[in-house]
C-alpha positions in Angstrom: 7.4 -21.5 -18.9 8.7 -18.3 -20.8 5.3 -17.3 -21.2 4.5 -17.8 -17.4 7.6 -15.8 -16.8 7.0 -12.7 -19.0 3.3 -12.5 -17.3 4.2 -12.6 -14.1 6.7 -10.4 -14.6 4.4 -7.7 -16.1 2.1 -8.2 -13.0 5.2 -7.9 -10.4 5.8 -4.3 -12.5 2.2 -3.4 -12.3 2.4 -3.9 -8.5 5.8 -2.1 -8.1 4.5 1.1 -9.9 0.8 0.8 -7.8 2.9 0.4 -4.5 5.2 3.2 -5.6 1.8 5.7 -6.6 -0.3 4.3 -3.1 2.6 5.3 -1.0 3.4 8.5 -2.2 -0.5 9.7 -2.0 -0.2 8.9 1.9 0.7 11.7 4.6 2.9 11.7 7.0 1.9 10.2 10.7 3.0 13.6 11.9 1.2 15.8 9.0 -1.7 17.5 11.2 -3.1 19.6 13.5 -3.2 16.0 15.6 0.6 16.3 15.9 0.8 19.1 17.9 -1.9 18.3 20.3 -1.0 14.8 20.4 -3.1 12.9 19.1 -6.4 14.4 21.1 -8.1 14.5 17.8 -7.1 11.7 16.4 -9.3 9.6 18.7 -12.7 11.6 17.9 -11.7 11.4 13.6 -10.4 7.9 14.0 -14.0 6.5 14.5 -14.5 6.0 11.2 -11.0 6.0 9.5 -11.6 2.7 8.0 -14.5 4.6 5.5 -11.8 7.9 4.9 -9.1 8.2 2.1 -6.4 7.9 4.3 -8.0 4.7 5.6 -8.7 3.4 1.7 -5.3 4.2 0.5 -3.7 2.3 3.9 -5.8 -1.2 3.0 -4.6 -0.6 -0.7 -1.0 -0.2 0.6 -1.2 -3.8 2.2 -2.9 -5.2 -0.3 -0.5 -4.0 -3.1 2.3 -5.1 -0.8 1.3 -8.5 0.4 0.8 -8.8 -3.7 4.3 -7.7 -5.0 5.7 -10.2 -2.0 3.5 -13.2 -3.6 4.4 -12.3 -7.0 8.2 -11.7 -6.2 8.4 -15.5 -4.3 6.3 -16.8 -7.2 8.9 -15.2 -9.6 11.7 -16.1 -7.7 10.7 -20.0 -8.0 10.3 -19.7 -11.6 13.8 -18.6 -11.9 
């Protein structure tokens, strides 16, 4: 079990510090020219949001936090 304990450990570490890095690489909703004009633009730019790097680093924020939840609760048992 110590073993089991020191690895997932390391793996709830490596999602805190991914979490931390994917989070702060993300702009502000009300970074933008779409802001101002409220939100016109947003609609013609958001066709393909999925495919942009805002769109990438919001599906790696989920991933990374569903992840560190899984890893905490499996932690937390193992305690």
């Amino acid at each position: 079990m110590g073993a089991l304990k020191i690895a997932a450990t390391v793996v709830l570490v490596l999602f805190e510090l991914f979490l931390i890095i994917v989070v702060l690489l993300q702009q502000g909703k009300s970074a933008g020219l779409s802001a101002s004009l409220g939100g016109g633009t947003e609609t013609f730019f958001g066709k393909n949001k999925a495919r942009s790097f805002e769109g990438r680093l919001q599906r790696l924020t989920t991933i990374s936090a569903i992840g560190f939840i899984i890893v905490s609760i499996l932690l937390a048992i193992l305690l």
